[in-house]
N, C-alpha and C positions, 0 to 999 in steps of 0.2 A: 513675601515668599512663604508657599506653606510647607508646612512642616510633616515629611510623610511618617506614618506610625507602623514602622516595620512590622509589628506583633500582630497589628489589623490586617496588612497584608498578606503575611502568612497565614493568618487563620482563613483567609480568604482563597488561596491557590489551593490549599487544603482540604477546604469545603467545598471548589468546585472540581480538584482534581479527584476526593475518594469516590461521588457517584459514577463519573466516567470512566473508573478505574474497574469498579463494579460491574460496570455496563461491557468491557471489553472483555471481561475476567468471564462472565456470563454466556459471550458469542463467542468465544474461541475458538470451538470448533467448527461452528461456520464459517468464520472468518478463517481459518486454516484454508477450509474446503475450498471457499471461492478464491482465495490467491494460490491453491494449487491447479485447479481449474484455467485458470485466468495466465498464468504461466506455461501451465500447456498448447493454450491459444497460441499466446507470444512465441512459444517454440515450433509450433505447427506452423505460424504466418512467415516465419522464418527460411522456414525448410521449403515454402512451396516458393518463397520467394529467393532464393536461391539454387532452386530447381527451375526455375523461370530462366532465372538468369545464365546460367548454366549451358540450357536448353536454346536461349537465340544466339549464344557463340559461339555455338557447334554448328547451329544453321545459317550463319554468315562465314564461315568457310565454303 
């Protein structure tokens, strides 16, 4: 059985988590941008689909 060397692991999550960390830290605010973007979609696809819906159960009366 091997023997795992926590200290190697952590320097390791470490070392791949500060560049990615960098990298998100960097696009924030596009990354803001496009999930506010992308939520209004969701909320627009929403509205037109419950406005659809809305709209054939008034015309099946």
């Amino acid at each position: 059985m091997r023997h795992i060397d926590l200290d190697y692991v952590s320097k390791a999550i470490v070392g791949i988590a500060s560049p990615v960390l960098g990298v998100i830290t960097s696009f924030q605010e596009q990354i803001e941008w496009h999930l506010r973007v992308a939520s209004l979609c969701v909320g627009l696809a929403v509205g037109i689909m419950s406005l659809v819906s809305m709209f054939n159960k008034l015309r099946r009366r």
